[in-house]
Backbone as JSON, one array per atom type, in Angstrom:
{
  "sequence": "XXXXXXXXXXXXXXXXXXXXXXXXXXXXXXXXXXXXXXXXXXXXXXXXXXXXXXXXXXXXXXXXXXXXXXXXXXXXXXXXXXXXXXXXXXXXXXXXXXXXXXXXXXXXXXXXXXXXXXXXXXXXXXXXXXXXXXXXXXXXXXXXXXXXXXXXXXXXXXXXXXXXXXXXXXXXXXXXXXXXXXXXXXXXXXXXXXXXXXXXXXXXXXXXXXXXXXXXXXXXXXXXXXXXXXXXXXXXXXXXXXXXXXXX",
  "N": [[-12.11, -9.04, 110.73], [-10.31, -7.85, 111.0], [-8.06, -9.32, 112.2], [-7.59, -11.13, 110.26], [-6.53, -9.42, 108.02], [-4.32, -8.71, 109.52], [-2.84, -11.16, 109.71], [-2.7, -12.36, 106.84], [-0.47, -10.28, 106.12], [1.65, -11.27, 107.67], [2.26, -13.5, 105.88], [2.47, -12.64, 103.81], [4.88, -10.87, 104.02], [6.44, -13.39, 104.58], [6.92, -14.81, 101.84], [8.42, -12.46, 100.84], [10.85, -12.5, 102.21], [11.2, -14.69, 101.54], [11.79, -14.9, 99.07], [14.04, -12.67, 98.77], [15.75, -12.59, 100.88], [15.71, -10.67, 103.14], [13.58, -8.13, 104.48], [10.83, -8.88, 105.8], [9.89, -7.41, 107.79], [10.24, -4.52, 107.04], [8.11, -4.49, 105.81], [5.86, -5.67, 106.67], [5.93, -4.45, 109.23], [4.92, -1.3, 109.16], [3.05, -1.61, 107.52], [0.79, -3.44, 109.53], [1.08, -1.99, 111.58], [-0.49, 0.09, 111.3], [-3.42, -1.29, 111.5], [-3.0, -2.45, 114.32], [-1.57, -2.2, 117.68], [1.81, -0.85, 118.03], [3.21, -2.6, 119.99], [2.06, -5.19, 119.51], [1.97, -5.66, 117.23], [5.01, -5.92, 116.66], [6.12, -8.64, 118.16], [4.53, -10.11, 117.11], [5.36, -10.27, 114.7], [8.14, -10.89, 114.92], [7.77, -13.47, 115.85], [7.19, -14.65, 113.29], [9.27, -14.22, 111.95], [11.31, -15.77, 113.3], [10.12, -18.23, 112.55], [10.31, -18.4, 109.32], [13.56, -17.61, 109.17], [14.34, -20.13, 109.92], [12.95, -22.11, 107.69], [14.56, -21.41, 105.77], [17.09, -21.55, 106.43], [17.46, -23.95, 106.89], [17.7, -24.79, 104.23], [19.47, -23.68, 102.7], [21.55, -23.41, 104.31], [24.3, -23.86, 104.22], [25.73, -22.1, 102.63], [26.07, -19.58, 104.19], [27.99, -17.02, 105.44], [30.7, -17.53, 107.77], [31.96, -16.32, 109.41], [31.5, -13.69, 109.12], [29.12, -13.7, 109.84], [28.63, -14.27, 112.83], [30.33, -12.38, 114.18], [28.4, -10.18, 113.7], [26.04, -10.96, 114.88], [26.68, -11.89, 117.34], [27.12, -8.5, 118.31], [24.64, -7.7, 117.72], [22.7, -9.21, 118.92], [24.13, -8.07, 121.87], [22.8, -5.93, 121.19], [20.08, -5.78, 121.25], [18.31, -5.56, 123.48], [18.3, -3.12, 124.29], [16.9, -1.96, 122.26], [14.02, -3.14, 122.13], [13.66, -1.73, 125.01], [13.56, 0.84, 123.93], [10.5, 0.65, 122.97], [8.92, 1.7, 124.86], [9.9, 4.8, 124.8], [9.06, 7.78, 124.22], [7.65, 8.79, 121.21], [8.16, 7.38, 118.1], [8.53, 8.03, 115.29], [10.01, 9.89, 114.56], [12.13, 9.16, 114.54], [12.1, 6.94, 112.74], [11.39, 8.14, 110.51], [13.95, 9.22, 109.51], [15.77, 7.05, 109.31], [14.05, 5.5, 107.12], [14.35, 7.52, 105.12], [17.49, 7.62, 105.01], [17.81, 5.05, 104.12], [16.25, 4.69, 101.75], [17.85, 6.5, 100.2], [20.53, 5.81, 100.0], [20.35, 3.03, 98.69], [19.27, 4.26, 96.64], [21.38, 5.67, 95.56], [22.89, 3.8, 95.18], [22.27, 2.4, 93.07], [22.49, 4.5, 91.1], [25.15, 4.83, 91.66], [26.42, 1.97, 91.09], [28.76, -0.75, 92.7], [30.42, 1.58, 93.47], [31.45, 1.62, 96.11], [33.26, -0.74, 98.46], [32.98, -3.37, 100.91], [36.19, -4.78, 102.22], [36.95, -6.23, 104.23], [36.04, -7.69, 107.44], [36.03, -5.77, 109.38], [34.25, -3.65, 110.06], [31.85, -5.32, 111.04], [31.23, -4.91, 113.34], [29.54, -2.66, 114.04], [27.91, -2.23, 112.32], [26.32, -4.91, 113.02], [25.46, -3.74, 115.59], [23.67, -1.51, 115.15], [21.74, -3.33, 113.37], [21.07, -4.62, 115.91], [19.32, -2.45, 117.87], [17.7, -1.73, 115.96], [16.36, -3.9, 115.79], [15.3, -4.94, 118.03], [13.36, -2.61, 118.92], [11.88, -2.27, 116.23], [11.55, -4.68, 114.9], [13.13, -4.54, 112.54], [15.66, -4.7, 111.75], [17.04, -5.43, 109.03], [17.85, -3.47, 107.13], [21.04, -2.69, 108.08], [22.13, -4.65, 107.83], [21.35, -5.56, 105.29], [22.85, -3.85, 103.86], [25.91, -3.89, 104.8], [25.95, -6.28, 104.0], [25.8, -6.56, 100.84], [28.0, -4.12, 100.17], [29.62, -5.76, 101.28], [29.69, -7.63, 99.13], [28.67, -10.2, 98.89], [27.26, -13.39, 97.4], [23.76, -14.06, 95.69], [23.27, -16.35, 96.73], [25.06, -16.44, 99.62], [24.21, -14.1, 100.46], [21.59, -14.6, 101.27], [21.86, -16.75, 102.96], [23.53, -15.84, 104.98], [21.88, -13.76, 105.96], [19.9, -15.12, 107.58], [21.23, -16.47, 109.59], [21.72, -14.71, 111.25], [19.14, -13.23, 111.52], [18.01, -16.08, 112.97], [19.16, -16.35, 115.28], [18.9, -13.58, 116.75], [15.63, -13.23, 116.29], [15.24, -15.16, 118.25], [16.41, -14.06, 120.78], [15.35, -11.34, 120.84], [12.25, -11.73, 120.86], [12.48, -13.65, 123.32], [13.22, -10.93, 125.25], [10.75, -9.55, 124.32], [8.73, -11.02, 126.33], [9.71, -10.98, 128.39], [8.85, -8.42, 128.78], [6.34, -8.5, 129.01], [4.91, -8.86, 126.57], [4.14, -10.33, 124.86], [1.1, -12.01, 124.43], [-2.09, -13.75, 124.42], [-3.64, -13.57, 122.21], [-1.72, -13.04, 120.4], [-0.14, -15.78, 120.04], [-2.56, -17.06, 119.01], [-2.58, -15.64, 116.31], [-0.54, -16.07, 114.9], [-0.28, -19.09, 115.07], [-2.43, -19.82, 113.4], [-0.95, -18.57, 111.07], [1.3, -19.83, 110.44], [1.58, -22.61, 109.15], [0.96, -21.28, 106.39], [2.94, -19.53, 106.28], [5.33, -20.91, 106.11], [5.01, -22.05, 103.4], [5.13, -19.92, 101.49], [6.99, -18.71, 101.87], [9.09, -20.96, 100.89], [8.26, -20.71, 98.13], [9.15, -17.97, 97.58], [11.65, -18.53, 97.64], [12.07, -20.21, 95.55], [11.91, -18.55, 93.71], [13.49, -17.24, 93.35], [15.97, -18.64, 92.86], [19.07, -19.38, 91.61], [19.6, -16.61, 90.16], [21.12, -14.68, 88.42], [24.19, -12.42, 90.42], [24.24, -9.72, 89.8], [22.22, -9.29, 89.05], [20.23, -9.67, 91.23], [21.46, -8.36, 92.95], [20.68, -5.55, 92.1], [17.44, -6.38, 92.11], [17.9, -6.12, 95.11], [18.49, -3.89, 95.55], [16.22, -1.75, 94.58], [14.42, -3.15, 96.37], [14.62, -2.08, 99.02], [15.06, 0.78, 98.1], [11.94, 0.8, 97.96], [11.08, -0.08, 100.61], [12.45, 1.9, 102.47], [10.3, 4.08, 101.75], [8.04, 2.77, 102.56], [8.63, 2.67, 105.55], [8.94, 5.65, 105.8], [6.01, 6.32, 105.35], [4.99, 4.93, 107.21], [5.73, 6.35, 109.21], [3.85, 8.59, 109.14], [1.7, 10.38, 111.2], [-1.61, 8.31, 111.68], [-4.4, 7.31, 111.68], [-5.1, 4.39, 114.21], [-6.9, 1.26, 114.13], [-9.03, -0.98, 115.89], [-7.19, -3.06, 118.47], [-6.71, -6.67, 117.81], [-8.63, -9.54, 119.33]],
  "CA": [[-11.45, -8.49, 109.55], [-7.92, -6.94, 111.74], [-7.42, -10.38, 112.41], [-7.37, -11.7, 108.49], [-5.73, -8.2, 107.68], [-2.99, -9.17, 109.97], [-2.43, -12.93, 109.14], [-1.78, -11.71, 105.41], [0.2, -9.73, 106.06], [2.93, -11.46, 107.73], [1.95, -14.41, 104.94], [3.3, -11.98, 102.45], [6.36, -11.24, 104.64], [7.05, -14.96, 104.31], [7.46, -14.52, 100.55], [9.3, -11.35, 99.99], [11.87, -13.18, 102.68], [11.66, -16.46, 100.94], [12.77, -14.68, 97.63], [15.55, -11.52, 98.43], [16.13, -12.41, 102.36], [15.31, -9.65, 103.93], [12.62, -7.04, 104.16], [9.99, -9.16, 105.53], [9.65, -6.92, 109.02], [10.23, -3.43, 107.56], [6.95, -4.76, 104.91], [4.88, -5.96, 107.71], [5.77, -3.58, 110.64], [4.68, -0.48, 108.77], [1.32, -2.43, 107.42], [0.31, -3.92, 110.75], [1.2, -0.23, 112.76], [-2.06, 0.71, 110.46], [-4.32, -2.2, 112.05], [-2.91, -3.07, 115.29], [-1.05, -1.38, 117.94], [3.46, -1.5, 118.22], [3.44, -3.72, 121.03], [1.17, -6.43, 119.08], [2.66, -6.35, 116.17], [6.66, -6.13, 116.87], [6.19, -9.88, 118.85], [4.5, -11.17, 115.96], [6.74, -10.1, 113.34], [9.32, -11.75, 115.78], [7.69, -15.06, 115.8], [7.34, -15.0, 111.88], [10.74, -14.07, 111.05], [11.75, -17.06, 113.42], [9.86, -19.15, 111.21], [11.37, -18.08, 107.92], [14.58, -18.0, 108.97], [14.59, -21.53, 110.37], [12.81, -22.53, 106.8], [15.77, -20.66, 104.69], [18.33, -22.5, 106.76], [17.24, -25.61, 106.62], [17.21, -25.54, 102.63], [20.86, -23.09, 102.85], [22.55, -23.32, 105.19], [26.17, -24.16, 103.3], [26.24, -20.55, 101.72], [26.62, -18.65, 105.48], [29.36, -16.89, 105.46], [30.3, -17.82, 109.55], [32.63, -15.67, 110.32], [30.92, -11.97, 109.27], [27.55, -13.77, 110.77], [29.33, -14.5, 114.0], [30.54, -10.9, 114.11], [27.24, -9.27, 113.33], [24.83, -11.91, 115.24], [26.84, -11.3, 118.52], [27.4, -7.23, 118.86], [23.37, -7.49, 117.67], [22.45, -9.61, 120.49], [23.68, -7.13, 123.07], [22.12, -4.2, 121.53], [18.48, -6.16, 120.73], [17.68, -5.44, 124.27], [17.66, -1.61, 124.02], [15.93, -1.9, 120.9], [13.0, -3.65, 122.8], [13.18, -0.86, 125.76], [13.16, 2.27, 123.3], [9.53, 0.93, 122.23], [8.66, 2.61, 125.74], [10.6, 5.68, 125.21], [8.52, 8.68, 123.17], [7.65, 8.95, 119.12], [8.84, 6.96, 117.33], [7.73, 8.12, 114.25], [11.32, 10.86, 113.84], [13.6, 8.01, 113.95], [11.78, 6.1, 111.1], [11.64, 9.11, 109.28], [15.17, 9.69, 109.53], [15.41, 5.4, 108.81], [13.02, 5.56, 105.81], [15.33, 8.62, 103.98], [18.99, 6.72, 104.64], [17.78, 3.59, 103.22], [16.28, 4.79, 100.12], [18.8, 7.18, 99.53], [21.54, 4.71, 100.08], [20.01, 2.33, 97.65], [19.02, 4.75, 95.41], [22.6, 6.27, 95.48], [24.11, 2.72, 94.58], [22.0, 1.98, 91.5], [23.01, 4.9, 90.23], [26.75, 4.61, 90.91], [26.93, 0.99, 90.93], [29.91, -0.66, 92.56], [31.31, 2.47, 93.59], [32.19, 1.34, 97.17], [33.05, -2.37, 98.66], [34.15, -3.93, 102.18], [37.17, -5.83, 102.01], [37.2, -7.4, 105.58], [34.87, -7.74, 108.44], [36.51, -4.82, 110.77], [33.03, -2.52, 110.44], [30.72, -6.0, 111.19], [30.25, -5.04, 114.74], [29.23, -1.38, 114.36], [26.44, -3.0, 111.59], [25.2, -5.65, 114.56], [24.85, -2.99, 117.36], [22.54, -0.83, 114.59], [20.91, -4.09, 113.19], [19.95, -5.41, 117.24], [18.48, -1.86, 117.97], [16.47, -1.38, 115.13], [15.63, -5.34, 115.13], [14.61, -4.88, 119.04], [12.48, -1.89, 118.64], [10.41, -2.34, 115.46], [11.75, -5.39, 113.92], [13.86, -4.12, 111.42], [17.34, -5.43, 112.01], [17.14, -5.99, 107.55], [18.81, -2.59, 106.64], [22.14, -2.37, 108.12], [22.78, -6.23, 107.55], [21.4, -5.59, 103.6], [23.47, -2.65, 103.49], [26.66, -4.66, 105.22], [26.17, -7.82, 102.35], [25.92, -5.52, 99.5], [29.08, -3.84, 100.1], [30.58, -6.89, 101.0], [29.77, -8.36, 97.52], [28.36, -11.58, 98.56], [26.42, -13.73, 96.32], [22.09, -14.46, 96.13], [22.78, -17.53, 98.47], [25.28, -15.92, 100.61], [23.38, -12.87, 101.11], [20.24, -14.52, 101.6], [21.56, -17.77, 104.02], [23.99, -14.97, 105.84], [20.83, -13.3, 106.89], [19.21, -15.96, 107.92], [22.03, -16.9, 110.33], [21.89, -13.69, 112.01], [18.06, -13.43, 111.94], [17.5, -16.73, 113.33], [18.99, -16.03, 117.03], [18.35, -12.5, 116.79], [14.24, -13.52, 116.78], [14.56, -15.86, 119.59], [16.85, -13.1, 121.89], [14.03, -10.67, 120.65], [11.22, -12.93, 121.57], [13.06, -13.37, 124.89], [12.57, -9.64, 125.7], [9.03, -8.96, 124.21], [7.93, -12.17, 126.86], [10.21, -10.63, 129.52], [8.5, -6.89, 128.77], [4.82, -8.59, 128.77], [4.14, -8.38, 124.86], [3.84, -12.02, 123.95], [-0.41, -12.49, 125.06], [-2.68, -15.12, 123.41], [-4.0, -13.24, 120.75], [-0.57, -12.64, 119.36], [0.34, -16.37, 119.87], [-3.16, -17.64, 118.18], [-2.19, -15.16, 115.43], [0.91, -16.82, 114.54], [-0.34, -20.55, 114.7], [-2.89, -20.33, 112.66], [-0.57, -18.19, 109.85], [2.27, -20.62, 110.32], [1.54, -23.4, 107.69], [1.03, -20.47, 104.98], [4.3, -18.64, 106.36], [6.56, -22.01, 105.31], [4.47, -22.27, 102.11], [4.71, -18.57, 101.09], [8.61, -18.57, 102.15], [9.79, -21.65, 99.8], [7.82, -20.16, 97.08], [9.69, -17.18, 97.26], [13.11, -18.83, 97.54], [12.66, -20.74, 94.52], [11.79, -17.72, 92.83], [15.1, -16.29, 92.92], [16.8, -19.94, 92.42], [19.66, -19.18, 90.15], [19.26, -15.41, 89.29], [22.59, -13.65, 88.51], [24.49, -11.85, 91.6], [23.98, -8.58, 89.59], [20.57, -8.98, 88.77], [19.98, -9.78, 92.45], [21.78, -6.78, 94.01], [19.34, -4.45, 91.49], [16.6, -6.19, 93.13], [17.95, -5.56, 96.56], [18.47, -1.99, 95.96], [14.9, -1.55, 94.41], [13.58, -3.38, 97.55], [15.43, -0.71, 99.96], [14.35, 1.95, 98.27], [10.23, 0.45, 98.6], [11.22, -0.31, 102.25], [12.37, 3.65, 102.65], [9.03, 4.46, 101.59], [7.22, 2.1, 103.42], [9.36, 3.52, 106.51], [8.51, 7.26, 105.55], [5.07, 6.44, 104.92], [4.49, 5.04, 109.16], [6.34, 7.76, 110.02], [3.22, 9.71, 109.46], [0.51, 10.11, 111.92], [-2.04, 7.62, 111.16], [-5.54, 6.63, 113.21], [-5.21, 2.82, 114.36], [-8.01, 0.33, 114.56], [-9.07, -2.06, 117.34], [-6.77, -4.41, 118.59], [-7.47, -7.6, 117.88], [-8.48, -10.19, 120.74]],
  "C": [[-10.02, -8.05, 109.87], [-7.26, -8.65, 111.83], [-6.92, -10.76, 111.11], [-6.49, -10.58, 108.04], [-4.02, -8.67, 107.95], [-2.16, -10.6, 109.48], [-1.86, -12.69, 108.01], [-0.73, -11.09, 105.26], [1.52, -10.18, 106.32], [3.01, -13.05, 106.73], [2.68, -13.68, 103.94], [4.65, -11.19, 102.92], [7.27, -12.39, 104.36], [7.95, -15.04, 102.67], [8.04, -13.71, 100.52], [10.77, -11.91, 101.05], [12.39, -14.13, 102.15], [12.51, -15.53, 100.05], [13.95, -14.02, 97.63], [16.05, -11.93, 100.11], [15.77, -11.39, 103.41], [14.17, -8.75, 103.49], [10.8, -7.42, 104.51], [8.75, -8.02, 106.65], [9.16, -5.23, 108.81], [8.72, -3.59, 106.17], [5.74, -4.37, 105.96], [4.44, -4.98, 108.83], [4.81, -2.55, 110.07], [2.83, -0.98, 108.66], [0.61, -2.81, 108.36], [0.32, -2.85, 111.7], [-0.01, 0.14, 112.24], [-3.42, 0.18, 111.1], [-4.38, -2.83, 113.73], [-1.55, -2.27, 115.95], [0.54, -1.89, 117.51], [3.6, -2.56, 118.74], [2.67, -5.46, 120.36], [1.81, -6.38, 117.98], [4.66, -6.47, 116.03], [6.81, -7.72, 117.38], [5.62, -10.64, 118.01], [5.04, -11.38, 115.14], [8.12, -10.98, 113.8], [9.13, -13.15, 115.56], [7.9, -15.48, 113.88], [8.86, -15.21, 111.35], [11.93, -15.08, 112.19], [12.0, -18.2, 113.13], [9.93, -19.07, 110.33], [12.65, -18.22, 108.13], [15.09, -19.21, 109.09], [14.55, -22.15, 109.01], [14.07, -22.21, 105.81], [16.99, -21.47, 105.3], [18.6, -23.27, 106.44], [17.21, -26.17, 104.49], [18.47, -24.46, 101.93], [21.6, -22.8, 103.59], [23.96, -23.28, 105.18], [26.23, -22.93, 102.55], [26.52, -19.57, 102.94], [27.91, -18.26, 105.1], [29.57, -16.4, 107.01], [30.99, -16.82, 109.92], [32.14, -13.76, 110.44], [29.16, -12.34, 110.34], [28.09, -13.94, 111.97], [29.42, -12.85, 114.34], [28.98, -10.2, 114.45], [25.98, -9.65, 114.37], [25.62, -11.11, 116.89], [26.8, -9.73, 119.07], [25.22, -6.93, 118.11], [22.76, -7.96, 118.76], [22.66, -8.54, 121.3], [23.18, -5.93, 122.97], [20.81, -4.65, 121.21], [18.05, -5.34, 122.02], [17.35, -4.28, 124.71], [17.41, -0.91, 123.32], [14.76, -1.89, 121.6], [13.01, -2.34, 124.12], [12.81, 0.29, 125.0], [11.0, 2.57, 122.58], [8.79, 1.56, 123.2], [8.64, 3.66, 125.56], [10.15, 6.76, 124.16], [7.94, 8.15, 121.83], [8.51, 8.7, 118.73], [9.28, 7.57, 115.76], [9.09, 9.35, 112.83], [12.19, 9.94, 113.76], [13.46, 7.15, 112.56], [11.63, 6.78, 110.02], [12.78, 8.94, 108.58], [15.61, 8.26, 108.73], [15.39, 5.34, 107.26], [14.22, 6.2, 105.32], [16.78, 7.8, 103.81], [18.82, 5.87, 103.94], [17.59, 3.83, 101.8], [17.22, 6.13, 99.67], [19.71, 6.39, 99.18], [21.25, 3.75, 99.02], [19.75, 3.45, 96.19], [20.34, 5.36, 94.75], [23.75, 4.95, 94.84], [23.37, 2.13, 93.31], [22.57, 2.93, 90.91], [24.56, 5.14, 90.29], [26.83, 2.89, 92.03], [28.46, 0.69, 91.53], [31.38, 0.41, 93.24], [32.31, 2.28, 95.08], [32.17, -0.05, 97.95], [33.84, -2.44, 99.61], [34.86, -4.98, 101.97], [37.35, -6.74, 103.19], [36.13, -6.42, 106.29], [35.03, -6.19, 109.58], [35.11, -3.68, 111.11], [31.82, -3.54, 110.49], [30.09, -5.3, 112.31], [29.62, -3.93, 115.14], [27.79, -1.93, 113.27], [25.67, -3.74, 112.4], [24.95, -4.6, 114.91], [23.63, -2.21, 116.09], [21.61, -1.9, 113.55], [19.86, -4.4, 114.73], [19.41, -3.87, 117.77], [17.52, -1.36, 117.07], [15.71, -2.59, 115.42], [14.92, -5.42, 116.31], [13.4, -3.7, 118.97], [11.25, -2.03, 117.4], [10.83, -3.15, 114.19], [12.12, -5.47, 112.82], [15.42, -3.33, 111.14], [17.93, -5.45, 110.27], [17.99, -4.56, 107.04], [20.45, -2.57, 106.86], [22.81, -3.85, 107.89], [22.44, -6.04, 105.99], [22.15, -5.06, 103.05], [25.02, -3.21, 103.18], [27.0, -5.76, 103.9], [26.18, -7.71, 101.36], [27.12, -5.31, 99.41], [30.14, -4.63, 100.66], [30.58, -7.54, 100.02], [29.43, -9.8, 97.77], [26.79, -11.85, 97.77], [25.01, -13.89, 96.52], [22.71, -15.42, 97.33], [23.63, -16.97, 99.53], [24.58, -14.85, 101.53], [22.01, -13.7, 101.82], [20.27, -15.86, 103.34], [22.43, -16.98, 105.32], [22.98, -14.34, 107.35], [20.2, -13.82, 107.67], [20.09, -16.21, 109.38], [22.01, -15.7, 111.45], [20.19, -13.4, 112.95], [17.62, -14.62, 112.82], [17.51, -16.5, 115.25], [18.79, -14.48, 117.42], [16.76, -12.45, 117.07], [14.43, -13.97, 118.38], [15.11, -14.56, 120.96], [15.48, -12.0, 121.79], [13.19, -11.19, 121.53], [11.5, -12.44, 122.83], [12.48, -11.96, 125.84], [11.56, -9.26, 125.42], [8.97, -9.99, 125.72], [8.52, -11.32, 128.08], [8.96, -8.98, 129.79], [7.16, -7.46, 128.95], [3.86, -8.46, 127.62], [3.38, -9.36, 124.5], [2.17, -12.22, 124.6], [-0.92, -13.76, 124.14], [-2.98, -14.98, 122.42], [-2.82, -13.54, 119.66], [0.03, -14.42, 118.99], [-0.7, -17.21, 119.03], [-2.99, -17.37, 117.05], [-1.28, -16.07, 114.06], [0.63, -18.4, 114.22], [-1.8, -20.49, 113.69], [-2.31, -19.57, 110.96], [0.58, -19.3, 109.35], [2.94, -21.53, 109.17], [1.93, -22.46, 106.36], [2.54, -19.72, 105.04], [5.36, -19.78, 105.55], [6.0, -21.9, 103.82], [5.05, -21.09, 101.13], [6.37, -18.22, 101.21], [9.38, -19.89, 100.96], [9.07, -21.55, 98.45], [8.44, -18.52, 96.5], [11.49, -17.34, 96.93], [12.82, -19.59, 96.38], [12.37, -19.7, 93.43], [12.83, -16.96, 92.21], [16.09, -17.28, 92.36], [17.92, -19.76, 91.33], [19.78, -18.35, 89.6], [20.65, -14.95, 89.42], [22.56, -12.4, 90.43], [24.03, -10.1, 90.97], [22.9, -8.28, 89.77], [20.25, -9.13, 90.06], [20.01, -8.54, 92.95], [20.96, -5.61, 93.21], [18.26, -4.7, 92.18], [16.69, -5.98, 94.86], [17.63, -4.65, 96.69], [16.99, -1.5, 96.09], [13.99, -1.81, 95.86], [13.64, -2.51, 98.55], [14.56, 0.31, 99.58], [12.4, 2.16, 98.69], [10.42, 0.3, 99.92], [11.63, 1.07, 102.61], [11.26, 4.04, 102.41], [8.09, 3.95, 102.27], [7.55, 2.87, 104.78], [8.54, 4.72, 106.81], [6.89, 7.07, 105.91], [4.54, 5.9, 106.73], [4.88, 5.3, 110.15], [5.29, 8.48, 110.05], [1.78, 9.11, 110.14], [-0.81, 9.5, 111.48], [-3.56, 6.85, 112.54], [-5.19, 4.74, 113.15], [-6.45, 1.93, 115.0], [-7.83, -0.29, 115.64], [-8.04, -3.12, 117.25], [-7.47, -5.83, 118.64], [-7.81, -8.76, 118.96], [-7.47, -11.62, 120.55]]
}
């Protein structure tokens, strides 16, 4: 039953990625911390959101915008890797608090003033990487300060969504890299993954054609909305919580 629990779970990651780009990690992480320990589910969430972003590429790739993903992808890279040591390093549980509250404030603070603030050039990409690759190394949720970043840069559904993608894609594999180096990656976690795989592509271009065409406004409302459910999600495995058997 943890096993099927889990599989779904990053199955319905797939979709909420396919459709807004982001948010499939800080969905999953939170949900899977409930069923299965950090260390087992941060390396799967990794492999998934390898395989989504590859699928999102491959079907947008011409909406990147190269030069803020360049920016953002590199100063994330060198901070993934003391993302991935901090999952050593105490309780977690005050930083995702702290996490959880910025995000849905921050979103909740730009529906209601709309607009109110916008980046005109890239000069604050690389301070967004370094706090995308330590959240995205630690507990797979690199999706805030890059949603945050593409918002107030004003780019459009496909920019925002093939941007991310561009950042996420070598961001997983450097990830990856360090779970395998740290001893995370086992068999369970890699049978996990191949038998969700098929449903992850399925469940990911079912969510991208869902958005196909939706106004940039109407988009960035559902971003925000998503933020603020991802602050709550956050908040909510911030609190102490018994965890079931790992699965084999």
């Amino acid at each position: 039953m943890t096993e099927v629990l889990a599989i779904l779970t990053i199955i319905l990651a797939g979709f909420v990625r396919g459709a807004i780009g982001f948010g499939d990690a800080l969905i999953a992480m939170p949900l899977l911390g409930l069923i299965i320990p950090l260390e087992t589910a941060a390396p799967l969430v990794a492999m998934a959101a390898l395989l989504i972003s590859t699928v999102i590429l491959l079907r947008e790739w011409r909406h990147v915008e190269f030069t803020s993903t360049t920016v953002l992808t590199i100063f994330g890279l060198l901070a993934i890797p003391f993302g991935v040591k901090f999952l050593h390093v105490g309780d977690d549980r005050f930083l995702k608090a702290i996490l959880g509250t910025a995000v849905a404030g921050f979103a909740a603070w730009s529906l209601w003033q709309p607009n109110r603030f916008a980046l005109k050039t890239d000069r604050t990409a690389p301070l967004f990487g370094i706090m995308a690759g330590l959240l995205g190394g630690a507990y797979n949720t690199a999706g805030p300060p890059l949603v945050i970043y593409g918002t107030l840069r004003r780019w459009t559904p496909q920019q925002f969504r093939a941007s991310l993608q561009g950042y996420c894609l070598l961001g997983s594999v450097w990830t990856l890299t360090w779970h395998r180096a740290d001893g995370h990656l086992t068999y369970g976690i890699l049978r996990h993954f191949g038998i969700a795989a098929p449903f992850i592509v399925l469940a990911t271009v079912i969510g991208q054609r869902l958005t196909r065409g939706i106004a940039t406004e109407r988009f960035t409302r559902w971003v925000f909305l998503a933020l603020i459910l991802i602050g709550f999600c956050l908040l909510l495995s911030a609190l102490p919580v018994p965890t079931l058997e790992n699965p084999a």
